[in-house]
MDTraj code that builds the backbone (N, CA, C; nanometers):
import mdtraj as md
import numpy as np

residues = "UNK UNK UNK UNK UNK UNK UNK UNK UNK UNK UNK UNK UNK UNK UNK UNK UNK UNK UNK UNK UNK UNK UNK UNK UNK UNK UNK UNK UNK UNK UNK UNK UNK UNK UNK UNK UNK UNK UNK UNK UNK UNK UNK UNK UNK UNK UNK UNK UNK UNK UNK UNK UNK UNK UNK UNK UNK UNK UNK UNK UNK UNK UNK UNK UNK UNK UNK UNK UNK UNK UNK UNK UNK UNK UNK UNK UNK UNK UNK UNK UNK UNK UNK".split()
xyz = np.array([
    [-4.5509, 1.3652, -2.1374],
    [-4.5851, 1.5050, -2.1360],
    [-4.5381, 1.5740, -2.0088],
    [-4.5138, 1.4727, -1.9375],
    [-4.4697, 1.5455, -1.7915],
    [-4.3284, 1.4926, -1.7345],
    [-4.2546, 1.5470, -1.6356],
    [-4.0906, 1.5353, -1.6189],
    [-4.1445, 1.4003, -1.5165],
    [-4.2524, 1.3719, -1.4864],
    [-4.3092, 1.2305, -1.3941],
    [-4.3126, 1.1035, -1.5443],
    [-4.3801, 1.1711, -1.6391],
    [-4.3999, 1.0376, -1.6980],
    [-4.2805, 1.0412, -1.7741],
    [-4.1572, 1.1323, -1.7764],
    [-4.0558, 1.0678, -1.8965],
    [-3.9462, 0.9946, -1.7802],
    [-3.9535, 1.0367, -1.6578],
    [-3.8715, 0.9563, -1.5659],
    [-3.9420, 0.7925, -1.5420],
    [-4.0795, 0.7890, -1.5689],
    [-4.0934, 0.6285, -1.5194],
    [-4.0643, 0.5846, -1.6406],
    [-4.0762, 0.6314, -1.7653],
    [-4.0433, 0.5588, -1.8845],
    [-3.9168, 0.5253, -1.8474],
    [-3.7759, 0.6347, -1.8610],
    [-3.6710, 0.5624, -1.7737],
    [-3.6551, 0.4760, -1.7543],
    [-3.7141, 0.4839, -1.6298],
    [-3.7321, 0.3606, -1.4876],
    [-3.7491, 0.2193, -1.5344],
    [-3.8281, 0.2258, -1.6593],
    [-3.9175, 0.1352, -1.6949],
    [-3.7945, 0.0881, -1.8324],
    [-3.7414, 0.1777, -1.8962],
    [-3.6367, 0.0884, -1.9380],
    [-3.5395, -0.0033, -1.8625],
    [-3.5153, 0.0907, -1.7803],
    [-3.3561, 0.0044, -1.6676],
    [-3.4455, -0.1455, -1.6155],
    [-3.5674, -0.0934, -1.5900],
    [-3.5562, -0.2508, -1.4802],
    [-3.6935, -0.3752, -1.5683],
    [-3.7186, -0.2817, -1.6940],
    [-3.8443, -0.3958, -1.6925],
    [-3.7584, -0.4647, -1.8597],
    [-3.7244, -0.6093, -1.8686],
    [-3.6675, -0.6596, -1.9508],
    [-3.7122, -0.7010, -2.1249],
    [-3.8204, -0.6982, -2.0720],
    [-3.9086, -0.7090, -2.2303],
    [-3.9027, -0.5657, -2.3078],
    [-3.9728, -0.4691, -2.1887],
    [-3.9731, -0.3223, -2.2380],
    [-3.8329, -0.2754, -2.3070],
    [-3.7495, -0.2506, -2.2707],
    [-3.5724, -0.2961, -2.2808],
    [-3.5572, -0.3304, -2.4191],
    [-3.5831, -0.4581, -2.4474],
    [-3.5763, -0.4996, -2.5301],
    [-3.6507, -0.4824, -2.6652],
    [-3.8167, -0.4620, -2.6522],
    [-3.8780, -0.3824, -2.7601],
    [-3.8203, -0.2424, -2.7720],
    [-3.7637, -0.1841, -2.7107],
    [-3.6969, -0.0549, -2.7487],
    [-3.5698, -0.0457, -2.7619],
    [-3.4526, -0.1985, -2.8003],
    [-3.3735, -0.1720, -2.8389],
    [-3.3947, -0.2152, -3.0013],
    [-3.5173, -0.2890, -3.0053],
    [-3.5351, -0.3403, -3.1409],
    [-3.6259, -0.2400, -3.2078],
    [-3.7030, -0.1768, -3.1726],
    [-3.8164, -0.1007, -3.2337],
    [-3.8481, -0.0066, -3.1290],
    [-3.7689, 0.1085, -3.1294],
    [-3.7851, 0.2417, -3.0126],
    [-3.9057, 0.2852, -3.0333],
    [-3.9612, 0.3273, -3.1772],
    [-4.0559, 0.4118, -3.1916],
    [-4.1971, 0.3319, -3.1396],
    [-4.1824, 0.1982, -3.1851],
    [-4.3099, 0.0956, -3.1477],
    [-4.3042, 0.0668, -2.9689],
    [-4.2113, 0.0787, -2.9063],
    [-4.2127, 0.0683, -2.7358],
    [-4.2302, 0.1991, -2.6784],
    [-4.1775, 0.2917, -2.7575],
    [-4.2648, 0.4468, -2.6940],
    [-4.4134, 0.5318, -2.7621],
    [-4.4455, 0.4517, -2.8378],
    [-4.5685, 0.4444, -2.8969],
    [-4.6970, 0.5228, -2.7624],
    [-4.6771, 0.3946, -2.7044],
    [-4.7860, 0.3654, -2.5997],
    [-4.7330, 0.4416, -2.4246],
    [-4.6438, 0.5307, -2.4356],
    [-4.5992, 0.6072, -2.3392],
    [-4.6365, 0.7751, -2.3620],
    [-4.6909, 0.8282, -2.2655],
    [-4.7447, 0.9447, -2.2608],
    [-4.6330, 1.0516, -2.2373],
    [-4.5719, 1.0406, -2.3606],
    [-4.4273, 1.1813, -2.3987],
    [-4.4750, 1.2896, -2.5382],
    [-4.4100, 1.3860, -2.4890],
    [-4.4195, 1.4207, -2.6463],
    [-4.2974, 1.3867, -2.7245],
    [-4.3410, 1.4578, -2.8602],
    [-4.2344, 1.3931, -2.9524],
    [-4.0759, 1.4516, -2.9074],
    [-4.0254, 1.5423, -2.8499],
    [-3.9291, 1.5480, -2.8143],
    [-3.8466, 1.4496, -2.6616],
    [-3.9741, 1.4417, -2.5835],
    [-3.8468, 1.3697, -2.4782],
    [-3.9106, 1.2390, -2.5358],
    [-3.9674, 1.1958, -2.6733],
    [-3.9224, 1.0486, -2.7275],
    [-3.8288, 1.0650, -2.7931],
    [-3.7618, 1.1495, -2.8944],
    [-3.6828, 1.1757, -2.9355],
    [-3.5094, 1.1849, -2.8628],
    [-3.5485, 1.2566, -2.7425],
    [-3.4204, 1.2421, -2.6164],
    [-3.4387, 1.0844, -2.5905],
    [-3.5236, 1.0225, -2.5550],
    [-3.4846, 0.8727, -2.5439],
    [-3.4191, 0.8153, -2.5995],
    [-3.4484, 0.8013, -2.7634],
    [-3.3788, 0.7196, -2.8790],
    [-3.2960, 0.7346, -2.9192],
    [-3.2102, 0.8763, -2.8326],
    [-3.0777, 0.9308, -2.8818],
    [-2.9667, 0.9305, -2.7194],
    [-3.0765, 0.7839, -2.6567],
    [-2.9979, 0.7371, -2.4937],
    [-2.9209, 0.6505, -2.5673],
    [-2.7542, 0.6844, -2.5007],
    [-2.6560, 0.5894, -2.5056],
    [-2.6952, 0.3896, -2.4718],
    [-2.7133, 0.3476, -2.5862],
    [-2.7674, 0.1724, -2.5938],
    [-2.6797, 0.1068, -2.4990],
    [-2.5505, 0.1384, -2.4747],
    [-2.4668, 0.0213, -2.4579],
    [-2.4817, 0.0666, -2.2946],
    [-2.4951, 0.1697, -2.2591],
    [-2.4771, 0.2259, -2.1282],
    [-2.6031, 0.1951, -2.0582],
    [-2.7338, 0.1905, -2.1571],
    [-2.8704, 0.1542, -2.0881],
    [-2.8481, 0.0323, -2.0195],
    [-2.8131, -0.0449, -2.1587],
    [-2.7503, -0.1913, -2.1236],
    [-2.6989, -0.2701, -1.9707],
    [-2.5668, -0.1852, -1.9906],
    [-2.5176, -0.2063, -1.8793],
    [-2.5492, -0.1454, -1.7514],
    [-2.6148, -0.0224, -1.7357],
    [-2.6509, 0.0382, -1.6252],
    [-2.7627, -0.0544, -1.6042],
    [-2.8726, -0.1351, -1.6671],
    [-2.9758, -0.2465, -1.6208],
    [-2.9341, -0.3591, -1.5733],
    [-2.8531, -0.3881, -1.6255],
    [-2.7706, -0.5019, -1.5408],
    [-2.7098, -0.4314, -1.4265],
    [-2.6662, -0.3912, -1.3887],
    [-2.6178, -0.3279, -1.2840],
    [-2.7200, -0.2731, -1.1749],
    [-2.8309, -0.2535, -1.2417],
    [-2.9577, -0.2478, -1.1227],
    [-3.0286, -0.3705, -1.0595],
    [-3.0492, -0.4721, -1.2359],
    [-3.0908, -0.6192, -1.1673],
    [-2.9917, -0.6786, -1.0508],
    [-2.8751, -0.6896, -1.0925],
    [-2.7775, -0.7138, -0.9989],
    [-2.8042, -0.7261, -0.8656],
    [-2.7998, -0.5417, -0.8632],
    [-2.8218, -0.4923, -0.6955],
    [-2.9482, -0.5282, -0.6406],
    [-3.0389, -0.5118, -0.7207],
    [-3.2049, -0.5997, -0.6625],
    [-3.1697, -0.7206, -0.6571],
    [-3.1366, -0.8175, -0.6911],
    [-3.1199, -0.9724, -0.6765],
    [-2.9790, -0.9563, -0.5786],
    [-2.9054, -0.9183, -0.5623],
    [-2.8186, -0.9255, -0.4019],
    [-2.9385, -0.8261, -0.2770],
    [-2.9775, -0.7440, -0.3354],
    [-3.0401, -0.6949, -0.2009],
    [-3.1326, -0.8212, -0.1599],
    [-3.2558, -0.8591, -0.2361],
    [-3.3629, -0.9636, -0.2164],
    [-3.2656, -1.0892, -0.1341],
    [-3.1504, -1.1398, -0.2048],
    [-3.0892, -1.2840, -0.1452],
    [-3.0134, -1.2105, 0.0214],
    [-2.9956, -1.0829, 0.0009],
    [-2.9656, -1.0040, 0.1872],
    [-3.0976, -1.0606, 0.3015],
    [-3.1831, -0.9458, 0.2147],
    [-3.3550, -0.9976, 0.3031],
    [-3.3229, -1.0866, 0.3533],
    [-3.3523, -1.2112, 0.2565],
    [-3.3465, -1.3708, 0.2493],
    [-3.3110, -1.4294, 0.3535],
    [-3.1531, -1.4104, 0.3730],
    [-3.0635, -1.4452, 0.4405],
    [-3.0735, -1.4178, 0.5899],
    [-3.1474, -1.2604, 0.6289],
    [-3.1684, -1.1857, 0.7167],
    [-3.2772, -1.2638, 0.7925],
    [-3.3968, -1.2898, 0.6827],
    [-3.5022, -1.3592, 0.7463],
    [-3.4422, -1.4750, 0.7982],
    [-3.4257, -1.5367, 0.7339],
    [-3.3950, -1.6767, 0.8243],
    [-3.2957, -1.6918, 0.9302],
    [-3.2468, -1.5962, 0.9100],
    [-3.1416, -1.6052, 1.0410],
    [-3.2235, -1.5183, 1.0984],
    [-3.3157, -1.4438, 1.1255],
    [-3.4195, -1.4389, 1.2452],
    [-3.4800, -1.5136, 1.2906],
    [-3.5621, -1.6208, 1.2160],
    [-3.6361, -1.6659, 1.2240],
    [-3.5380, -1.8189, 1.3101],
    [-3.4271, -1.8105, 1.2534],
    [-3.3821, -1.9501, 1.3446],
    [-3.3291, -1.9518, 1.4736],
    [-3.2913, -1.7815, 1.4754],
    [-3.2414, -1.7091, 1.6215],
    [-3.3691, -1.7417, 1.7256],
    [-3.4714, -1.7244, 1.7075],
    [-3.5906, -1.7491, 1.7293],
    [-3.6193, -1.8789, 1.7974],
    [-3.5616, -2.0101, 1.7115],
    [-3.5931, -2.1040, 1.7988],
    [-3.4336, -2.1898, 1.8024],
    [-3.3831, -2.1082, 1.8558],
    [-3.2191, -2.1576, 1.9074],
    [-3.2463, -2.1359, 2.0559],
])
top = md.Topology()
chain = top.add_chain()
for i, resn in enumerate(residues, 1):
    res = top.add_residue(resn, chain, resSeq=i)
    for name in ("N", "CA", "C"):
        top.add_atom(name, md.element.get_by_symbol(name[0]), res)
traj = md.Trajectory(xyz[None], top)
């Protein structure tokens, strides 16, 4: 109902994988339980599939290289530390 809750729905396609997936199999049953009206559910189910697709991979991606950066960052503090 609000330009807040149709952006986390969004959000919530690109990065959450189950959600993703019940709404490439059954849109109407994964936006069921999301607080839209019937038009920006309607703008959802008429989002380019193949582009959701790939634009989510392309976010997991960058979260799993940023997290293994951290990673990397930490411990090479942490060993600077006792060098």
């Amino acid at each position: 109902m609000s330009a807040q809750s149709f952006e986390l729905t969004l959000a919530r396609l690109y990065t959450d994988q189950a959600f993703r997936q019940l709404f490439l199999a059954a849109p109407e049953k994964a936006l069921a339980e999301c607080d839209l009206s019937m038009d920006e559910k309607t703008q959802l189910m008429t989002i380019d599939k193949a582009g959701l697709i790939m634009a989510a991979h392309s976010f997991m991606h960058k979260r799993h290289k940023r997290k293994r950066s951290l990673k990397a960052r930490l411990v090479n503090f942490i060993l600077a530390l006792f060098a």
